[in-house]
Wavefront OBJ file of the C-alpha trace (Angstrom):
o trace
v 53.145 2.955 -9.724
v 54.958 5.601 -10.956
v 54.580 6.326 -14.847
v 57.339 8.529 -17.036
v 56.275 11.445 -18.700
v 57.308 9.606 -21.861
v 54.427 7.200 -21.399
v 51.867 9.437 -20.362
v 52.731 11.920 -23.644
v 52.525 8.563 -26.116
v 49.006 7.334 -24.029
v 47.898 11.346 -24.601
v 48.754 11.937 -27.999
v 47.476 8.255 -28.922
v 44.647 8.489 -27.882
v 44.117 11.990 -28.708
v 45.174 11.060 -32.323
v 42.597 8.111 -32.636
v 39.814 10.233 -31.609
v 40.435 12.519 -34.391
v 40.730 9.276 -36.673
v 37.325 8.182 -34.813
v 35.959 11.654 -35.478
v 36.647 11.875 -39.324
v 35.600 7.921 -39.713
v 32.068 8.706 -38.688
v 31.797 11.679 -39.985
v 32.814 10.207 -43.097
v 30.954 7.517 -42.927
v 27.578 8.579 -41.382
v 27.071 12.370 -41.948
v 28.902 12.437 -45.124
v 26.282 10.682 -46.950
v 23.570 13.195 -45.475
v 26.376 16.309 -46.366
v 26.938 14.820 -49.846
v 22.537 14.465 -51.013
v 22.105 18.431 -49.290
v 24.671 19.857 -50.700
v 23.797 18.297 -54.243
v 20.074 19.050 -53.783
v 21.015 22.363 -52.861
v 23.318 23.354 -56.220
v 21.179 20.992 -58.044
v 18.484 23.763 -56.798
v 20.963 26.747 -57.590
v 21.289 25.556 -60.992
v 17.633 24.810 -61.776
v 17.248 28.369 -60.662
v 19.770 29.552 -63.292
v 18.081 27.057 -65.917
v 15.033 28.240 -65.266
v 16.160 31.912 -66.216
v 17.600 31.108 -69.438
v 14.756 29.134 -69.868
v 12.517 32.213 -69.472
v 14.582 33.969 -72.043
v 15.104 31.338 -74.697
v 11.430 29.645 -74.384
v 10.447 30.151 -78.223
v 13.784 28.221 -79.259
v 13.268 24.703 -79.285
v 17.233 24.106 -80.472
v 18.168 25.910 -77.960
v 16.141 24.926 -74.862
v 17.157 21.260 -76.013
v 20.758 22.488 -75.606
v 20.002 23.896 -72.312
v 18.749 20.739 -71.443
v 21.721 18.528 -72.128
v 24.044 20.903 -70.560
v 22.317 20.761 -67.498
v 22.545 17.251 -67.545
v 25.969 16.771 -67.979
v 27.029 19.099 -65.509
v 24.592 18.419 -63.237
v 24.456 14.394 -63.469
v 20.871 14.763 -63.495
v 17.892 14.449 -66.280
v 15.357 16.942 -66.865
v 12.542 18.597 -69.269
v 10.461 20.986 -69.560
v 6.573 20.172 -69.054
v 3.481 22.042 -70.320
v 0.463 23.137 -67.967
v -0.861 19.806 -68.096
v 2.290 17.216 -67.585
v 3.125 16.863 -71.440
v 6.652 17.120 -72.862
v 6.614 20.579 -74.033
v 8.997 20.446 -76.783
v 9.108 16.703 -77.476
v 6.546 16.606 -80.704
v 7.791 13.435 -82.278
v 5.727 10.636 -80.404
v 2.137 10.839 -81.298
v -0.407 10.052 -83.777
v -3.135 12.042 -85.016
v -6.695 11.068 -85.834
v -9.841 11.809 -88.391
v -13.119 11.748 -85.685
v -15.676 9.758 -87.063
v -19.075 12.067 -87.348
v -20.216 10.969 -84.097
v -17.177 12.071 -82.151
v -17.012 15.332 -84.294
v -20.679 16.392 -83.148
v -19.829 15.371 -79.932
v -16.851 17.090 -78.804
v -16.969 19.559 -81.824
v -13.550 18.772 -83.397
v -12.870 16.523 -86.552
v -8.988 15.986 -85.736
v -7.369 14.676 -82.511
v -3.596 14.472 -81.347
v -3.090 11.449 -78.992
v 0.264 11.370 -77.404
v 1.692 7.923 -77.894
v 4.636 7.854 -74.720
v 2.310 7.818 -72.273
v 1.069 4.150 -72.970
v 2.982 1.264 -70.437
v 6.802 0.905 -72.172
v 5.957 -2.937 -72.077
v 3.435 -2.766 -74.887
v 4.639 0.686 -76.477
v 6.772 -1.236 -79.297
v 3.960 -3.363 -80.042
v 1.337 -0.244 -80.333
v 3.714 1.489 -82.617
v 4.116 -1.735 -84.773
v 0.035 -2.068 -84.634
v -0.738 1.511 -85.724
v -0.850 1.858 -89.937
v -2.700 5.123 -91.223
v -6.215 4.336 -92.273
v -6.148 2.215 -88.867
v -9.144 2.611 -87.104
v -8.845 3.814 -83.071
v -11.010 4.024 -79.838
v -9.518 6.006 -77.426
v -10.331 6.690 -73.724
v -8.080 9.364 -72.488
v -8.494 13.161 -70.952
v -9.281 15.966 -73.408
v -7.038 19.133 -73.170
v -7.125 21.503 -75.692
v -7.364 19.209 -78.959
v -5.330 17.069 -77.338
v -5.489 13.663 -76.093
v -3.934 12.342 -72.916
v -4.443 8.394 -73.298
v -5.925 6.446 -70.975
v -6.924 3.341 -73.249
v -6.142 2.994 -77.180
v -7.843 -0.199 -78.812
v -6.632 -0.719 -82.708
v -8.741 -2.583 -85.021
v -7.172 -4.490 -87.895
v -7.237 -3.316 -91.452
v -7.657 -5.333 -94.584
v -3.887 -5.207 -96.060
v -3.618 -4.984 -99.736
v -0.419 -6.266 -100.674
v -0.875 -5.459 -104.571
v -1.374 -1.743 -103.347
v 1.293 -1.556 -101.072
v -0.549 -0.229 -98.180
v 1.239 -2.623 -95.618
v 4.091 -4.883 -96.021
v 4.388 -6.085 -91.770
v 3.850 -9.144 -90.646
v 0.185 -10.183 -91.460
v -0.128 -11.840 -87.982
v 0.348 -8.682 -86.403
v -2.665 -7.475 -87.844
v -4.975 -10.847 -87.014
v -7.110 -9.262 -84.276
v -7.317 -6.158 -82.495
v -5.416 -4.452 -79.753
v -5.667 -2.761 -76.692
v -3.527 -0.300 -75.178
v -3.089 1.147 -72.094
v -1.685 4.243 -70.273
v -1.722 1.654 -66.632
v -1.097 4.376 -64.408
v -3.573 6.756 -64.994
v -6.019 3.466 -65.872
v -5.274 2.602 -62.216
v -5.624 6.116 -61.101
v -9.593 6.755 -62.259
v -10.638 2.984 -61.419
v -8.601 0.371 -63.204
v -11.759 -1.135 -64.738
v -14.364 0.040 -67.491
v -17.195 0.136 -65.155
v -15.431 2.432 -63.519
v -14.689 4.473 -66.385
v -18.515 4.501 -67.623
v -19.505 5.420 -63.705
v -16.975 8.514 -64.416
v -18.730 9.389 -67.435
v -22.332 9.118 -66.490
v -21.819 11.158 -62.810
v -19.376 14.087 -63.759
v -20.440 15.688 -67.615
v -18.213 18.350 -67.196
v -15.372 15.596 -66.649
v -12.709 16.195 -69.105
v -12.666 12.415 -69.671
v -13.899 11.368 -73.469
v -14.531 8.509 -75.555
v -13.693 8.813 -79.327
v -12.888 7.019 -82.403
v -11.708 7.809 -85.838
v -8.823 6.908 -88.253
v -5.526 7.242 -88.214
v -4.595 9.656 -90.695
v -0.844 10.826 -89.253
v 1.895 9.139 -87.276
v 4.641 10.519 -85.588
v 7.449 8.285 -83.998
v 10.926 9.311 -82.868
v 13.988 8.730 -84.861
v 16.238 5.915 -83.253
v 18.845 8.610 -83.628
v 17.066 11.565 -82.780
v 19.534 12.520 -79.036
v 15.392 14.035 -78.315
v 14.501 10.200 -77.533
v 16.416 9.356 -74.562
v 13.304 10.568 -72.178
v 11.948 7.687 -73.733
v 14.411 5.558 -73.436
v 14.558 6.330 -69.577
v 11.980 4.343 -68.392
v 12.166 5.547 -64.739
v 12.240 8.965 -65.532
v 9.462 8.836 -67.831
v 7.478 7.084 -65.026
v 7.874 9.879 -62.761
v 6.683 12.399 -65.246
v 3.393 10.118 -66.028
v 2.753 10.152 -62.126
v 3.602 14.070 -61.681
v 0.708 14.337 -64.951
v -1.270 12.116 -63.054
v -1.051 14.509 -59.837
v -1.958 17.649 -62.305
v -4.855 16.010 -64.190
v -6.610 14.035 -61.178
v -5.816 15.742 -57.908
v -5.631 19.364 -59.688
v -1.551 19.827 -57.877
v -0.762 23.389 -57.364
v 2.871 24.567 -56.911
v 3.411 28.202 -55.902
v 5.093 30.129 -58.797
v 9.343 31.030 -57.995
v 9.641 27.615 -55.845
v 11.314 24.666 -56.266
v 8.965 21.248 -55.136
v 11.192 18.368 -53.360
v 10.148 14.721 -53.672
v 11.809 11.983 -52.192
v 11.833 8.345 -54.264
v 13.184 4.913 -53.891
v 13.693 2.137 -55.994
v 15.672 -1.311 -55.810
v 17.256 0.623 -52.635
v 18.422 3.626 -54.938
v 17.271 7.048 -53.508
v 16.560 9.988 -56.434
v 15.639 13.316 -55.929
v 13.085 15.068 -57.766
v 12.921 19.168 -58.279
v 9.839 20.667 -60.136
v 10.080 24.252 -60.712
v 6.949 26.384 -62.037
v 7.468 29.286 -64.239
v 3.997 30.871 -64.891
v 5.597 33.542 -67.476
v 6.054 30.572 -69.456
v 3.619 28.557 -68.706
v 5.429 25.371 -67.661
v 6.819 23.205 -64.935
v 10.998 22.311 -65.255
v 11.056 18.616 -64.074
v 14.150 17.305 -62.568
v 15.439 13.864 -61.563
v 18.851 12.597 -60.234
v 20.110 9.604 -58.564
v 21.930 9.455 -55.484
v 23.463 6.186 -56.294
v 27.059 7.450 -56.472
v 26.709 8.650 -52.839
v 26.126 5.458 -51.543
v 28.609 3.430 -53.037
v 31.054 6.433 -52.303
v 30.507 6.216 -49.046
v 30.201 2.225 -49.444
v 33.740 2.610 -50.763
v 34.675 4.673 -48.152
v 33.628 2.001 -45.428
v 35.865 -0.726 -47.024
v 38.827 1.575 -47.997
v 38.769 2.371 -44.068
v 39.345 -0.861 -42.995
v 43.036 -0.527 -44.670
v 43.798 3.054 -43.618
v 42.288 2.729 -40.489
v 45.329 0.085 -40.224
v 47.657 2.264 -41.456
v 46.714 5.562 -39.679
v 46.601 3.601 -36.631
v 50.422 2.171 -37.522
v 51.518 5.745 -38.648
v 49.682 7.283 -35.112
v 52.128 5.065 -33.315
v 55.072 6.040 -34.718
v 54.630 9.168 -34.538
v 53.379 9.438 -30.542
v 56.205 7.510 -29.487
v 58.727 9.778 -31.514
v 56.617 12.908 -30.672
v 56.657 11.965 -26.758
v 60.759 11.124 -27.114
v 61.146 14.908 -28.825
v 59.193 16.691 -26.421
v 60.212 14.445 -23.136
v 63.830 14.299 -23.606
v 64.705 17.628 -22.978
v 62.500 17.226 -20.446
v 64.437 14.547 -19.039
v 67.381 16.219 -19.497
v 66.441 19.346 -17.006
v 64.756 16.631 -14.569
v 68.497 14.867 -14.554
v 70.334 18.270 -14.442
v 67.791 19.366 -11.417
v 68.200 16.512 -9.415
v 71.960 16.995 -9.693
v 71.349 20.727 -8.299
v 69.450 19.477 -5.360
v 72.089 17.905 -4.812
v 74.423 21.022 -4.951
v 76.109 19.819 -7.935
v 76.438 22.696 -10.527
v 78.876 21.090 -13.187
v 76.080 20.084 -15.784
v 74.222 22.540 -17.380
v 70.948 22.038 -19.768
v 72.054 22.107 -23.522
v 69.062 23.075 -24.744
v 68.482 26.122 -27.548
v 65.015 26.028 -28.258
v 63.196 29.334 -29.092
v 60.229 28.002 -26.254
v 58.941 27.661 -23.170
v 61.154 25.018 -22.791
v 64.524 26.801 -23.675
v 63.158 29.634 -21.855
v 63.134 27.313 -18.613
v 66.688 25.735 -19.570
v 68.029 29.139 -19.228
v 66.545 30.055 -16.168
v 67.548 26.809 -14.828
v 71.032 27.211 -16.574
v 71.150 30.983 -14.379
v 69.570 29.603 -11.247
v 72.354 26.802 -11.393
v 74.761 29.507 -12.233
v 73.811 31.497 -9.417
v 73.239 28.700 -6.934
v 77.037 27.770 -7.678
v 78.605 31.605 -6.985
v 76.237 32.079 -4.347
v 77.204 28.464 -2.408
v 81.160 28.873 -3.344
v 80.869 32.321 -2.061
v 79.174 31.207 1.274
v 81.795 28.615 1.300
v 84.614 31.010 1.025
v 82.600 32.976 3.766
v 82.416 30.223 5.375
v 85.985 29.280 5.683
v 86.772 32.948 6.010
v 85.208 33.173 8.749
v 87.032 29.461 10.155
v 90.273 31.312 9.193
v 89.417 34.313 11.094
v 88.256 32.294 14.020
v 91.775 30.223 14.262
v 93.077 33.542 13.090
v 91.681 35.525 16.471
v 92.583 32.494 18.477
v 96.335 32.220 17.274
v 96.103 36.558 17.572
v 94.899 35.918 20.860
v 97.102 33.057 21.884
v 100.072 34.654 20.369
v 99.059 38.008 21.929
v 98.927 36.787 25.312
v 102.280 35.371 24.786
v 103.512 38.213 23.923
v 102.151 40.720 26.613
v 103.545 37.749 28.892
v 107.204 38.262 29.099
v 106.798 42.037 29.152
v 104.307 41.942 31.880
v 106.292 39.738 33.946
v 109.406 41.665 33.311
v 106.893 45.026 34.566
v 105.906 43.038 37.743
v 109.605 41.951 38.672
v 111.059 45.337 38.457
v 108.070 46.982 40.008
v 108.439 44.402 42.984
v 112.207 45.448 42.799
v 111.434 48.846 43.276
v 108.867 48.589 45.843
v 111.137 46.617 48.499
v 114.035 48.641 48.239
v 116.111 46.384 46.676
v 119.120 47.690 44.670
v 118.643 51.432 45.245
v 121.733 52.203 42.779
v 120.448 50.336 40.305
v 116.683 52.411 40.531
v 117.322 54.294 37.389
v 118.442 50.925 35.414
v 114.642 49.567 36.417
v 113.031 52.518 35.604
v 114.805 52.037 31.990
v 113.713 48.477 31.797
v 110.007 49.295 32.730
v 109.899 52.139 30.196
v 111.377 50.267 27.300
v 108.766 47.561 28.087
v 105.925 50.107 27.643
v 107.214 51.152 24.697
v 107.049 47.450 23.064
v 103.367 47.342 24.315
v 102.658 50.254 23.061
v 103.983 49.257 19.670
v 102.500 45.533 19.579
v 99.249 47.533 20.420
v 99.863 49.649 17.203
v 100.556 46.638 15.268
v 98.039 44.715 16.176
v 95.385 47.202 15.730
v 97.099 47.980 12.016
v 97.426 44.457 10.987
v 93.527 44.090 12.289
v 92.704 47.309 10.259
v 93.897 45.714 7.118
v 92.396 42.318 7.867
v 89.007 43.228 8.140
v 88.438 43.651 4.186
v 86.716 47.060 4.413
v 90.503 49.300 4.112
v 90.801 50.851 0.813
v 94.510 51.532 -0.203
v 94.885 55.054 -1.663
v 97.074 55.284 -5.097
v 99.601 57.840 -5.545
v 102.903 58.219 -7.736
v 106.190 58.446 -6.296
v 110.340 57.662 -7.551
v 110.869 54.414 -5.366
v 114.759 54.494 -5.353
v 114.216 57.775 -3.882
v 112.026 55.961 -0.778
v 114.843 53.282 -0.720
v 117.660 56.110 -0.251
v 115.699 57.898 2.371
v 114.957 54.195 3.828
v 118.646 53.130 4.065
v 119.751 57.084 5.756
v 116.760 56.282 8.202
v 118.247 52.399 9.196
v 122.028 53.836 9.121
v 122.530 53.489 12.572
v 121.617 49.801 12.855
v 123.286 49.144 9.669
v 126.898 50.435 10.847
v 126.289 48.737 14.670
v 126.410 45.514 12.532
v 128.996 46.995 10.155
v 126.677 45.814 7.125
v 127.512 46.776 3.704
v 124.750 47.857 1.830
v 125.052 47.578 -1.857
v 122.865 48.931 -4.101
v 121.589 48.764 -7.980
v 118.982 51.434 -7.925
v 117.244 53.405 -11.489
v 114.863 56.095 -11.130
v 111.698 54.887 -11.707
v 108.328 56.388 -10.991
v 106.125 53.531 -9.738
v 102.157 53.764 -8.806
v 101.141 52.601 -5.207
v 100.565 53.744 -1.429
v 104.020 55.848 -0.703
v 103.303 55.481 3.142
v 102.352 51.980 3.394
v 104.941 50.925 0.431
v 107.327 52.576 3.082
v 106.253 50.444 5.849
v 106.660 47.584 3.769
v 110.375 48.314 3.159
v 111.278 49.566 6.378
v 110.116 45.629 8.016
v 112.135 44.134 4.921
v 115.221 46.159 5.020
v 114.766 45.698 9.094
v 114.350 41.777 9.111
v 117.513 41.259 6.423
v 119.512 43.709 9.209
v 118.148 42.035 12.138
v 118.815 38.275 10.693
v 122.192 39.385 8.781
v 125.610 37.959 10.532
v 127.921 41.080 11.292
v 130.301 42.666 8.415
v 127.995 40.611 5.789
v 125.982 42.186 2.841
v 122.306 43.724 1.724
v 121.578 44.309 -1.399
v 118.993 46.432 -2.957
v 117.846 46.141 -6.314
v 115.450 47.424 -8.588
v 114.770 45.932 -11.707
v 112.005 46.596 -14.639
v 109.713 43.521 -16.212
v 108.152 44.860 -18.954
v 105.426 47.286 -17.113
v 106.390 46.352 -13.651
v 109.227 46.672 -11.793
v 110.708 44.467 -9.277
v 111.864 45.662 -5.667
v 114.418 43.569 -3.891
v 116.021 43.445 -0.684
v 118.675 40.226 0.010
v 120.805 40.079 2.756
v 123.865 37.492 3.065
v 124.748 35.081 4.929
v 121.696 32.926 6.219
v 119.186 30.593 4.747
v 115.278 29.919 5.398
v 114.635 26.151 5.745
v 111.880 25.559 3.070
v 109.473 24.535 5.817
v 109.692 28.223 6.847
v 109.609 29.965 3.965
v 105.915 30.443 3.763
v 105.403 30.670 7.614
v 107.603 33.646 8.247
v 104.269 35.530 7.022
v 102.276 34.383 9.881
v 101.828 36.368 12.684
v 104.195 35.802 15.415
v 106.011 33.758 13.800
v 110.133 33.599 14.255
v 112.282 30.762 13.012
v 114.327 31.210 15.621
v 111.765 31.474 19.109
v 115.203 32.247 21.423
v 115.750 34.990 19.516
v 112.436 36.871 19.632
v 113.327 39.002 22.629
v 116.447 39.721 22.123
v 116.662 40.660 18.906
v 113.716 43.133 19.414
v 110.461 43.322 17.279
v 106.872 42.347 17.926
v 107.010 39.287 15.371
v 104.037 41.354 13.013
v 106.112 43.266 11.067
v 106.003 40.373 7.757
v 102.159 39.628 8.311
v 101.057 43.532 8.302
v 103.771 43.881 4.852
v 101.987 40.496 3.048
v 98.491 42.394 3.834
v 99.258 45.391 2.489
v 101.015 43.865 -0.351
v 97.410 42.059 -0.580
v 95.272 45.030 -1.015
v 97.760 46.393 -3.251
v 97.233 43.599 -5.726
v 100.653 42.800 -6.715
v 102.870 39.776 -6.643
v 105.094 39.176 -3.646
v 107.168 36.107 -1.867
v 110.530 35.067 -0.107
v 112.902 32.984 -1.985
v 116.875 31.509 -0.906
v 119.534 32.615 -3.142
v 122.934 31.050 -3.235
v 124.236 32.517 0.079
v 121.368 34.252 1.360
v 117.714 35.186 1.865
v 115.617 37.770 -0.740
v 111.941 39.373 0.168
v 110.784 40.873 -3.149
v 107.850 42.700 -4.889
v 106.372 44.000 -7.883
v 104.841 47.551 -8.794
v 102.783 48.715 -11.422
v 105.478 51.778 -13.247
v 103.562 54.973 -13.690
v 102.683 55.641 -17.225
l 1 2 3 4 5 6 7 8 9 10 11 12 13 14 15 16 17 18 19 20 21 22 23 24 25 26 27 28 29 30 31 32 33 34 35 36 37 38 39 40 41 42 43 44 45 46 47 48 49 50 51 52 53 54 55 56 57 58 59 60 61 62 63 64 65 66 67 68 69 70 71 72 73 74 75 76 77 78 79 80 81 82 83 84 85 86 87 88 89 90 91 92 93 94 95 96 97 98 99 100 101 102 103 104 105 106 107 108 109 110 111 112 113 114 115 116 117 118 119 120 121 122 123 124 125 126 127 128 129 130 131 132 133 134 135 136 137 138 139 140 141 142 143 144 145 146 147 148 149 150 151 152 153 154 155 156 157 158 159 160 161 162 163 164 165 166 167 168 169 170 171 172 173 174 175 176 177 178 179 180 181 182 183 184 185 186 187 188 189 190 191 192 193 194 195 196 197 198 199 200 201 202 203 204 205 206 207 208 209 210 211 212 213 214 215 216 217 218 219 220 221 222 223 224 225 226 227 228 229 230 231 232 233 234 235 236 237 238 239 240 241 242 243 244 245 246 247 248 249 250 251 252 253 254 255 256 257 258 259 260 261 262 263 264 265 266 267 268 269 270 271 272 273 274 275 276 277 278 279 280 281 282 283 284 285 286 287 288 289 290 291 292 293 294 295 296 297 298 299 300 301 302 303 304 305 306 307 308 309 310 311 312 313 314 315 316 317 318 319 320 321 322 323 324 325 326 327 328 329 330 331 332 333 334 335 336 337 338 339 340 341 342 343 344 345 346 347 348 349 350 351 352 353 354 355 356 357 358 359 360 361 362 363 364 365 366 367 368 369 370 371 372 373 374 375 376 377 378 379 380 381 382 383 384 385 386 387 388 389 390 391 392 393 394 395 396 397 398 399 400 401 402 403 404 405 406 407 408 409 410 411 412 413 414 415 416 417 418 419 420 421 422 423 424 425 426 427 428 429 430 431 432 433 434 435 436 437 438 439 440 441 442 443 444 445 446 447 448 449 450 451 452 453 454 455 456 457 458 459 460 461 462 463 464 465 466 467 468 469 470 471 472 473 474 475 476 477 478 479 480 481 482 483 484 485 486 487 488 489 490 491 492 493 494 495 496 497 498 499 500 501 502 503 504 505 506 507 508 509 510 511 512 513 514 515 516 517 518 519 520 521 522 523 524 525 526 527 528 529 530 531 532 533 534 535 536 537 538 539 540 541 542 543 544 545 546 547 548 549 550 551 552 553 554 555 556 557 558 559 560 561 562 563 564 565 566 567 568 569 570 571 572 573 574 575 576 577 578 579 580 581 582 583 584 585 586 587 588 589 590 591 592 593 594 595 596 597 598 599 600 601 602 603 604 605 606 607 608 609 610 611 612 613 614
């Protein structure tokens, strides 16, 4: 079945249209999300780069690292701190308590004061340790020993005696009933996640860095509810991940390459974060790093609904615009298919109205010119073609009207030569002499006619332009014609100017030589001919009228034909080869001027026009 180009365009552009909506949906929705976590890894990377310079330069300012700190955040959506050789909060010195070593412990590890960093303990029981702890407590602490300072791994608290009188605690006195124990549950899990465990560790390694120590609480340091320093503790899951990365440096001795940025991938409750730990050994220090890449998915999650409704729309809109698209581009289109079928059917009056600065317009035009063309070239071969029709009834009637002609003469030639022959009429030999020579001399002249009136037929005779005074031609015309003007005692009247006209003297001659001969010829005797001559404008008329006789209409444009007399019993007679009008209308022809034959109230006029010489 045959399909319009209108429907094939709006199937095309459809369906090209949805696959770019198809495209951009999953793209959107499936490598966005991956787009979206690399790209903010990678300035999340860029920045911690920068951070870490300033860092570098600004490491002996607590104030400012801090403020380093929460500008990164903020602009980066993301936490992060700065971490000492072994895991600890570098410049976060407001959660800890320090302790007086009981004689034993001093002996032991050589030191009479610990510091025992209190955030590392399980956020569950963290409020109730800092509740528990009163200076003068006393402690037992299992934990890892690095430079005079404790990483926990177990705090127990024994109760004090409270003296009310003295003021030494005012808390709740059930708080204070029995002792507690505290735990740092990660890195308890991590050695063994029992005390056997723990005593196996100390009994097998003695260079371990684990210790067991007690002593009383002589200071205590807890953050300010205000203090902007305490939101690392507040962040629970952030916090987590810096116990574990401790864990890692502590335990299983981690070793990141200086100038490189660590990646770790976490989950939790189906929320993906990225991690970034940087190690700067000028300072000493690892930059920890955590984001979320929460917003991601419920962008994208957003993004997958809020399709459903432009995916509606676009499709609506995609519509629209293919059907008017394929209607712009296929109706002109259209147009040159309705114009070109109209062509092939050689009809040329339509043309394509279309002015588009294309390909398109480009092939209107042509089609516009080929049509054009097509038109000239198949009204020209018509012309040519009934030319050449005319020419062939034209040769006939020439022939026919030729051999009608030669007929009379001939058989006049063939009587008088019998005549002569047999002896008839001896005295009258001379008389049929005359007769045959004065026959000759009519072929002769219908010969010289007939070749003339062919010569300016065939269309390849160029008339020659000269000047010249044309009431001088008519005088010399008239003085020529006298003779057969007083045999018919004709009065010739004239109203002659001199004028100097442009044109062919000789043929221009010719021409009134047959007109002034026809109005004698077909003039009743002692009637009138008048010759005028009369200027219109830049032309000037030529007239010749003779009195006396009309032209039935039905003749008046037929006396230019060839052979052609109104009265046929007077073509013999009367003299003339019946060519004398047709060779003066073809040479009026190539002369290019206005001619004709009109009745006037008691007559017939032949007139023409002439261009007057400048």
């Amino acid at each position: 079945m045959k399909r319009g180009i209108v429907f094939k365009l709006f199937l095309l552009t459809t369906m090209l249209c949805i696959l770019i909506l198809a495209t951009i949906f999953i793209g959107q929705t499936i490598f966005f999300k991956q787009f979206y976590m690399n790209k903010k890894v990678e300035d999340l990377e860029s920045n911690l780069t920068v951070f870490e310079k300033e860092y570098r330069k600004n490491s002996n300012d607590i104030a400012k690292t801090q403020q380093l700190e929460r500008d990164f955040a903020e602009e980066n959506n993301a936490w992060i701190t700065i971490l000492d050789q072994y895991g600890n909060l570098k410049h976060e010195d407001d959660f800890y308590i320090e302790i007086q070593l009981n004689e034993y412990y001093q002996s032991l590890l050589g030191m009479k004061t610990a510091k025992v960093l209190l955030y590392m303990i399980d956020e569950d029981n963290s409020i109730q340790l800092s509740e528990s702890l009163l200076k003068n407590s006393q402690v037992y602490i299992i934990g890892i020993l690095k430079e005079s300072q404790i990483i926990p791994i177990e705090i127990m608290v024994e109760p004090v005696e409270i003296n009310i009188e003295n003021e030494v605690y005012s808390r709740n006195q059930n708080i204070l009933a029995k002792s507690f124990t505290f735990r740092n549950k990660m890195l308890y899990e991590k050695i063994g996640g029992t005390r056997e465990n723990l005593k196996e560790i100390f009994i097998s390694n003695e260079n371990s860095d684990l210790v067991n120590l007690g002593g009383e609480v002589i200071n205590i340091q807890l953050p300010q509810i205000n203090d902007l320093s305490n939101v690392i503790y507040s962040n629970s899951l952030f916090l987590e991940q810096i116990k574990d990365f401790q864990n890692k440096i502590l335990l299983d001795k981690l070793d990141i390459p200086n100038s490189t940025t660590q990646l770790i991938n976490y989950e939790q409750n189906d929320i993906n974060y990225k991690i970034l730990i940087a190690k700067s050994d000028e300072t000493n220090s690892y930059i920890f790093s955590m984001t979320s890449l929460q917003p991601v998915d419920e962008a994208v999650q957003m993004i997958e609904e809020y399709y459903i409704y432009i995916v509606a729309f676009v499709f609506l809109l995609i519509l629209l615009a293919s059907y008017y698209y394929s209607i712009k581009i296929a109706k002109p289109l259209l147009r040159i298919n309705r114009t070109t079928e109209k062509i092939a059917n050689l009809d040329f009056s339509e043309t394509i109205a279309v002015q588009s600065n294309d390909e398109i317009g480009d092939l209107s035009r042509n089609i516009n010119l080929l049509s054009n063309g097509l038109s000239m070239y198949i009204e020209q071969l018509q012309q040519d073609i009934e030319k050449e029709k005319k020419l062939e009834n034209t040769r006939k009637e020439f022939i026919s009207g030729v051999s009608h002609e030669l007929k009379t003469p001939l058989s006049i030639m063939k009587s008088c030569i019998t005549i002569l022959r047999g002896n008839v009429a001896k005295h009258k030999k001379e008389y049929y002499f005359d007769a045959l020579e004065k026959e000759v001399d009519k072929m002769d002249l219908l010969i010289i006619d007939m070749l003339e009136l062919a010569k300016y037929e065939s269309g390849t005779y160029k008339m020659q332009m000269d000047s010249f005074y044309i009431d001088s031609l008519l005088e010399e015309i008239c003085q020529k014609l006298m003779p057969e003007i007083q045999q018919k005692q004709l009065l010739v009247e004239t109203h002659l100017s001199q004028i100097e006209v442009v044109a062919n003297q000789r043929r221009i001659e010719q021409v009134l030589t047959n007109f002034l001969t026809n109005a004698i010829r077909y003039s009743p005797s002692q009637e009138r001919i008048i010759l005028a001559i009369e200027v219109i404008g830049e032309l000037v008329k030529i007239s010749v009228e003779n009195k006396g006789a009309h032209i039935e209409k039905e003749h008046l444009e037929k006396i230019w034909e060839r052979f052609y007399r109104i009265d046929a019993s007077r073509k013999r007679s009367d003299g003339g080869t019946g060519l004398g009008l047709a060779i003066s209308k073809n040479i009026l022809m190539l002369h290019g001027v206005e001619y004709g034959v009109c009745n006037t109230k008691n007559g017939v006029q032949f007139y023409f026009y002439l261009s007057i010489k400048k």
